[in-house]
C-alpha positions in Angstrom: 3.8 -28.0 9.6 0.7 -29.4 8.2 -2.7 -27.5 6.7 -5.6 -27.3 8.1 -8.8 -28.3 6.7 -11.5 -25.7 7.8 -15.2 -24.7 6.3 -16.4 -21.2 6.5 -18.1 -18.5 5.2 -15.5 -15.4 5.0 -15.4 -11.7 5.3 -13.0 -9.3 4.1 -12.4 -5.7 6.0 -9.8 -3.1 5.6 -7.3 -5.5 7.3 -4.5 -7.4 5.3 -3.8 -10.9 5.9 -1.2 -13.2 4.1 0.7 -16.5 4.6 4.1 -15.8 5.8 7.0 -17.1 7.1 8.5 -17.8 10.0 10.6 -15.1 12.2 13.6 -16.4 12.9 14.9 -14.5 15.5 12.3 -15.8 17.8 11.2 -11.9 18.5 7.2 -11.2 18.9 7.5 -7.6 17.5 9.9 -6.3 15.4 9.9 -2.5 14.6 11.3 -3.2 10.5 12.7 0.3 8.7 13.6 0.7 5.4 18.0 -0.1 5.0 17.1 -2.1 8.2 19.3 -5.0 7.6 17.8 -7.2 10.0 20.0 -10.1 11.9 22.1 -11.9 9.9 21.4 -9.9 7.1 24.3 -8.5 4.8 22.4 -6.5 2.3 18.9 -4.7 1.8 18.2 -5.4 -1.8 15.5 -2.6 -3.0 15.2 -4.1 -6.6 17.0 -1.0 -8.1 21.1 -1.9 -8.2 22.0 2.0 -7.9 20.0 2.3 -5.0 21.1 -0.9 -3.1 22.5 -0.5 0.1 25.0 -3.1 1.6 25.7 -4.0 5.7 29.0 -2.0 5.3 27.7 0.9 3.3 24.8 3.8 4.1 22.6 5.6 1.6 25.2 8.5 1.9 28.4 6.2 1.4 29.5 6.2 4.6 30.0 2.7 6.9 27.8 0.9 9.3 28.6 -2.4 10.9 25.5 -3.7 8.8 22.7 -3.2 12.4 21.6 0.4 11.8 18.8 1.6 10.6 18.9 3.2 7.4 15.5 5.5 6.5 14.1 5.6 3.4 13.0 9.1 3.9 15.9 10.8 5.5 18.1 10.2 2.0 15.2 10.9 -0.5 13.0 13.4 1.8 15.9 15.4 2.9 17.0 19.0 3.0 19.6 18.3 0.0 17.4 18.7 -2.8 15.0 21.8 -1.8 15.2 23.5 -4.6 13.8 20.7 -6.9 16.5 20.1 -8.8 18.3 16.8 -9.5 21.5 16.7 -11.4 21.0 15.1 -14.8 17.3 15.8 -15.0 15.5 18.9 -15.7 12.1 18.7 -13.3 11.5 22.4 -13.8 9.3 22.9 -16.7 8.7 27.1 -17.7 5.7 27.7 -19.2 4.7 31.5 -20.5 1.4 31.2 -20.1 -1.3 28.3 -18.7 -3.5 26.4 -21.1 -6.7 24.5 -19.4 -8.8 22.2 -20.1 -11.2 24.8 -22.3 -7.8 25.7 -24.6 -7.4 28.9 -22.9 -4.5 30.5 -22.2 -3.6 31.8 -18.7 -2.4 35.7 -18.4 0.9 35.5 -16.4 0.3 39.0 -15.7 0.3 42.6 -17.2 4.3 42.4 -18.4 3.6 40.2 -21.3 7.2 39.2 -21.2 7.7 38.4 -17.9 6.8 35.6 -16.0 7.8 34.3 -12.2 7.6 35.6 -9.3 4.3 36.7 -7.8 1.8 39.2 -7.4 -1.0 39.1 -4.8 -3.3 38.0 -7.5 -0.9 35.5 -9.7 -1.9 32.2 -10.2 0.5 29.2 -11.6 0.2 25.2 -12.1 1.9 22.1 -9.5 2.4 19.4 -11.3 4.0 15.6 -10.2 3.5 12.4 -10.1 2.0 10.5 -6.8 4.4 7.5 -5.9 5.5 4.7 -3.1 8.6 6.0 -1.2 10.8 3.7 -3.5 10.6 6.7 -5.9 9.5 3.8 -9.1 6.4 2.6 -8.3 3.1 4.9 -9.2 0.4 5.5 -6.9 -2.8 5.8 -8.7 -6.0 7.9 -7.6 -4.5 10.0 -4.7 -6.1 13.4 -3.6 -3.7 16.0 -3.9 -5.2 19.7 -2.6 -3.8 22.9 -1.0 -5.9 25.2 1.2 -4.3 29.0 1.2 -5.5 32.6 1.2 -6.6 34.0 -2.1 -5.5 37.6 -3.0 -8.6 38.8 -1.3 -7.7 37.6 2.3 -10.5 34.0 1.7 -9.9 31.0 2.3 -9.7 28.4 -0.6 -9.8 25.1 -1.5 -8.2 23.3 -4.7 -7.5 19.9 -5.4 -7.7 17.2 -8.0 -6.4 13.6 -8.1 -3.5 11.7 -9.6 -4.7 9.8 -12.9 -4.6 5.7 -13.1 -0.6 6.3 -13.5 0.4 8.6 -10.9 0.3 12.3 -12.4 -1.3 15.1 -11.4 -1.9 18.8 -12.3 -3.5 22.2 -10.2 -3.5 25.7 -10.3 -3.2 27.3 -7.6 -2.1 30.5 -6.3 1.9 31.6 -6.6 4.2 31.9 -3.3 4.8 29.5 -0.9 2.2 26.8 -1.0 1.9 23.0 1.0 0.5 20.5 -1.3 -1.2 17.7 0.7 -1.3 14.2 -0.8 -3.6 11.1 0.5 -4.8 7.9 -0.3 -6.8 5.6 2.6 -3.9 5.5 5.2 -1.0 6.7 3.7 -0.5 10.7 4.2 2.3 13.2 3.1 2.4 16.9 2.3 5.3 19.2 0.5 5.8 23.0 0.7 7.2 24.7 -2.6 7.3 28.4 -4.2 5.1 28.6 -7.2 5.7 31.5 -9.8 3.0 32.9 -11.1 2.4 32.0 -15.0 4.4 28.9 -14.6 4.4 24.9 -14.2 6.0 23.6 -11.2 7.3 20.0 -11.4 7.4 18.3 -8.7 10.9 15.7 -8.8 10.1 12.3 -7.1 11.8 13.6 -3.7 8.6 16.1 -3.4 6.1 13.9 -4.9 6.6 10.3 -3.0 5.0 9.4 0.2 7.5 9.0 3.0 8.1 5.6 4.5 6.2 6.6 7.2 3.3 7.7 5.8 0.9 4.8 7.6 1.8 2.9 10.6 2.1 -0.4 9.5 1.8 -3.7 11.8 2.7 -7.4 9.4 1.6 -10.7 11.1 4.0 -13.4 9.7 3.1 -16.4 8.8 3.5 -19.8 7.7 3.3 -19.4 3.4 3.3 -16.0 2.4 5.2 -12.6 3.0 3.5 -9.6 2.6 6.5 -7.8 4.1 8.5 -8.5 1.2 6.1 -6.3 -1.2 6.5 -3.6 2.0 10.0 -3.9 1.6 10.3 -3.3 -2.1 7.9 0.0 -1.8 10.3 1.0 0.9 7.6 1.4 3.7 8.1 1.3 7.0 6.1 -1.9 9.2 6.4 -3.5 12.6 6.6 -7.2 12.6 4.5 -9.9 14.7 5.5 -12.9 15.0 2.3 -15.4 13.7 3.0 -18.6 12.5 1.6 -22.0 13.5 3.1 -24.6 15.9 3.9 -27.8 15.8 1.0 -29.7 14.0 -1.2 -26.4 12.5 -1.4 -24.8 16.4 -1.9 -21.7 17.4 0.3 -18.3 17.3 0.6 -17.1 21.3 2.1 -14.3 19.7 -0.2 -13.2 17.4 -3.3 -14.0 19.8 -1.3 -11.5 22.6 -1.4 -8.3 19.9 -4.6 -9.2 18.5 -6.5 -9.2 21.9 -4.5 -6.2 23.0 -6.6 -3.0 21.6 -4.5 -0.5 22.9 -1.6 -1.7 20.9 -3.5 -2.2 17.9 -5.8 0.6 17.7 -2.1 2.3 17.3 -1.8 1.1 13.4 -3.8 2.2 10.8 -3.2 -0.5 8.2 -2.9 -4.6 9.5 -1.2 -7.3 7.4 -2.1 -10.8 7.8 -0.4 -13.5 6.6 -1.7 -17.0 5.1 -1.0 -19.5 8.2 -1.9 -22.3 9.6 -2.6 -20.7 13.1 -5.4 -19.1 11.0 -8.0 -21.4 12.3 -6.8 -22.7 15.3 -6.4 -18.6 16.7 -10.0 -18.1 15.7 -11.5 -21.7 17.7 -9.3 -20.7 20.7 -10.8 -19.0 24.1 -9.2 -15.6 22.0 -11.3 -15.6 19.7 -14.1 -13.8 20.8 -11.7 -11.0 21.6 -9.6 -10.9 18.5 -13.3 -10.4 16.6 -14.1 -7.5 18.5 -10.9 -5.6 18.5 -10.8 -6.5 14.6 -14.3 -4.8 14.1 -13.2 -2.0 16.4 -10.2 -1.3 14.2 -12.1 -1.0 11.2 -14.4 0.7 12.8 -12.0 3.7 13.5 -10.9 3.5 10.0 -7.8 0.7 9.9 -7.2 -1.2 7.0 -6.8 -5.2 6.9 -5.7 -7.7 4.3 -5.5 -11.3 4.2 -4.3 -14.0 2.0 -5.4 -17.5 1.6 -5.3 -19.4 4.7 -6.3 -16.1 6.8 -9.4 -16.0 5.2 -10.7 -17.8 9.1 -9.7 -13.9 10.6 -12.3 -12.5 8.5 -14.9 -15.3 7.5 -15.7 -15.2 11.6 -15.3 -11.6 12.2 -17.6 -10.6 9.3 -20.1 -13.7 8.1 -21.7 -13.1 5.0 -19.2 -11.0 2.4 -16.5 -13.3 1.5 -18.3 -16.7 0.9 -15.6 -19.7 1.2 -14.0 -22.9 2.8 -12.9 -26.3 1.1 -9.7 -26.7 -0.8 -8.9 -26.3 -4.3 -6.1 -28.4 -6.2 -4.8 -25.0 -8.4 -1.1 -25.0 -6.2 1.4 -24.5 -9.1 -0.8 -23.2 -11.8 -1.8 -20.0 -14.1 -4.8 -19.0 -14.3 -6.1 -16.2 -17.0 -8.1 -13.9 -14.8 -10.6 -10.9 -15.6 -9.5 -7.5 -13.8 -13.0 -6.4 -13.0 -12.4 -3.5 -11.0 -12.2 -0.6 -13.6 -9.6 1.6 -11.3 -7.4 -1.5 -11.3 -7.3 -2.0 -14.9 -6.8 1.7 -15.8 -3.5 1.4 -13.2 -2.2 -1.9 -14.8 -3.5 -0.6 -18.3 -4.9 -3.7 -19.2 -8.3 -5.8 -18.5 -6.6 -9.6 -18.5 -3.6 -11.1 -16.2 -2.3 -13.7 -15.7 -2.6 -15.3 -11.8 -0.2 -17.4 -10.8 -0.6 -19.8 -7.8 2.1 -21.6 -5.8 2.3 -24.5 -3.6 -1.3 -25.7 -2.9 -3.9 -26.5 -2.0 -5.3 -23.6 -1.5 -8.4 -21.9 0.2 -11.5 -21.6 -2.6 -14.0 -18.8 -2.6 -17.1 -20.2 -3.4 -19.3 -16.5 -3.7 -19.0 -12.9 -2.6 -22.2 -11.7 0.0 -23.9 -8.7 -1.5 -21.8 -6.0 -0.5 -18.2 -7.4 -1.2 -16.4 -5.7 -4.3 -14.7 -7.9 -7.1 -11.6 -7.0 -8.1 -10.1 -10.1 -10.1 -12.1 -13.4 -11.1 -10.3 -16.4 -13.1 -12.1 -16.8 -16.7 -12.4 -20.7 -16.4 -13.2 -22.6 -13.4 -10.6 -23.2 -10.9 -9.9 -26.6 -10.1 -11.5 -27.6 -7.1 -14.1 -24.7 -6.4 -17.1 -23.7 -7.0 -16.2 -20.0 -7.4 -13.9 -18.0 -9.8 -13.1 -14.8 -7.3 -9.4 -14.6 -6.7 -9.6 -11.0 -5.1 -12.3 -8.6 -3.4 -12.9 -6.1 -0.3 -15.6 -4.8 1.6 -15.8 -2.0 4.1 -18.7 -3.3 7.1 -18.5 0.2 9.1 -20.2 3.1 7.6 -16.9 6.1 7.4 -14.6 2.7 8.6 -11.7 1.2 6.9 -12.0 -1.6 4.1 -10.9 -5.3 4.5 -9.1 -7.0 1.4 -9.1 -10.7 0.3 -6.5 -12.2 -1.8 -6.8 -16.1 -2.6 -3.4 -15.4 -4.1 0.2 -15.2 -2.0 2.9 -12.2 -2.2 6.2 -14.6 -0.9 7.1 -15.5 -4.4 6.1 -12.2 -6.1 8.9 -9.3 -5.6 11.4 -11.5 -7.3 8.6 -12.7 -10.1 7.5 -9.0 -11.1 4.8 -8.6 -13.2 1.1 -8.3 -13.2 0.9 -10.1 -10.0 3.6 -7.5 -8.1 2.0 -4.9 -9.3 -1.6 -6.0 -8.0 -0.1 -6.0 -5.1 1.6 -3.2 -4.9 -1.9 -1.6 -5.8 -3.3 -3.3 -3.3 -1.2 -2.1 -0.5 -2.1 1.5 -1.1 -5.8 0.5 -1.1 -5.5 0.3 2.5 
């Protein structure tokens, strides 16, 4: 394969795009689940060793022949764990009476010395922690809420949302409530008993989103991976194969689902990977077609992010927010890099990172149009641009989704860690 040179302004939308590699299988669409080994695959390797599941081995010990699909949610958001209780951990936190924010104490009711249960009128406290399905990572600034029936037969509405590392708190009525939980795409709910005068902790099994929570579409691609992030957070995703051909060409398969709307209006979030059929798909006779349906799937709310070399997907869908084109000479550097975004730096708990950048070059941003967000800009210049921006969004439909920009790659992240994994991982749940 070779890079191609290309000038352009670019935009960024609620779509995800990243270089990627090859599938190499030879199969256009591949539905990927979580314990899905894959072909030629011998292990799924979720980054936690007591959780990793072999070809030979399921999630409940028993033996596959390494093909089957293993889901995420059917051994962590089963029935075998409805009472909230985990052996070895104590998730169930009795409290006499409530304190709020004002230092006052909640009256579990007129028997001083009992608490539990409920009466019409009894009120108690949900408390958790928001997370990715893989049970470890924290999902920062999701609405949680629960609409019920007050004691008085009306209808009300509480919610609150998880702090910059996941956790969460509401009162609410007692008895049998559903918490809802969302965040851009990703959705999930969870019905529990709440006694009246106590906290109710939610364990991880209550609290994560399901692998399922967003349908998920990844184009591959030549130089980045965004499915292996998808694959450490345990989500679900279907596959499309999208690298280049022969000399930077274009991807028939990724031009065939990007110019077929029904099929892509299914999705809700779209992955892009940095290729070289970047370019080439977006000068080809498709092009005109793959802009609309882009605009049309932000428009109804989808998601969409893109990483270096697919900047071309979103520079000629949306001229004018992500400024770029030319080449920069930062491939196997470090750059110290300024998190701008305050929500970003609350969730990684720190205003400076530390970007790291792999085989170059790579695609410079020169300036972000007037309505792009900054997220991350590099504190010194970066060799070979004009512009420091290293990561920033926009959402071009009024009520539509919001497009992401990354000048930075996921391929070498999951087994790096670190700042850079967990932008990501942030990322993701942006969409």
């Amino acid at each position: 394969m070779i890079r191609i040179k290309w000038l352009s302004v670019v935009a960024i939308t609620a779509a995800v795009f990243g270089c990627g590699g090859a599938d190499p299988t030879g199969n256009s669409e591949v539905p990927v689940s979580i314990g899905d080994h894959g072909t030629g695959s011998d292990s799924y390797d979720t980054g936690d060793s007591a959780r990793d599941v072999s070809a030979g081995e399921l999630a409940d010990g028993t033996q596959n022949d390494g093909a089957s699909e293993i889901f995420a949610e059917d051994a962590l958001h089963g029935d075998s764990n409805i009472s909230g209780e985990v052996p070895g951990h104590d998730y169930l936190v009795m409290d006499p009476g409530y304190i709020d924010d004002n230092g006052y104490v909640y009256d579990p009711g007129p028997d001083q010395g009992g608490v539990g249960g409920c009466d019409p009128c009894g009120m108690g406290t949900i408390a958790g922690k928001t997370c990715a399905p893989n049970i470890k990572t924290a999902i920062a600034n999701v609405k949680v809420w629960v609409d019920t029936i007050d004691c008085n037969g009306v209808p009300q509405h509480y919610e609150t949302y998880s702090s910059p590392t996941g956790e969460y708190s509401l009162k609410i009525p007692c008895g049998t409530q559903t918490v809802n939980m969302s965040k851009g795409s990703f959705h999930g709910s969870y019905t529990r008993w709440i006694d009246k005068g106590k906290v109710t902790q939610m364990t991880s099994v209550d609290g994560c989103f399901p692998g399922t929570a967003a349908k998920i579409a990844v184009i591959t691609g030549d130089w980045d991976a965004i499915e292996n992030t998808l694959l450490l957070l345990r989500l679900h995703f279907t596959k499309i194969y999208g690298a280049a051909g022969e000399q930077g060409s274009e991807s028939s398969s990724a031009i065939a689902f990007l110019t077929d709307t029904a099929k892509l209006m299914t999705f809700d979030i779209l992955f892009l990977n940095c290729s070289d059929a970047g370019w080439p798909n977006m000068q080809s006779s498709s092009a005109s077609a793959i802009r609309q349906n882009l605009k049309a799937f932000v428009a109804k709310g989808g998601s969409i992010y893109g990483s270096d070399y697919a900047l071309p997907y979103l520079s000629e869908t949306w001229p004018g927010y992500i400024l770029g084109g030319g080449w920069s000479s930062s491939g196997n550097s470090s750059y110290v890099s300024r998190v701008v975004d305050t929500d970003l730096a609350g969730y990684l708990g720190k205003g400076q990172v530390t970007i790291k950048y792999g085989l170059g070059p790579l695609t410079c941003v020169s300036g972000l149009g007037a309505n792009a967000h900054l997220f991350i800009e590099s504190t010194t210049e970066v060799d070979g641009c004009s512009g420091t921006q290293m990561m920033a969004s926009f959402e071009p439909e009024t009520n539509g989704g919001r497009v992401i920009y990354t000048t930075f790659h996921n391929d070498e992240q999951p087994s790096a860690g670190g700042d850079m994994q967990s932008i990501l991982e942030y990322t993701v749940f942006l969409m």
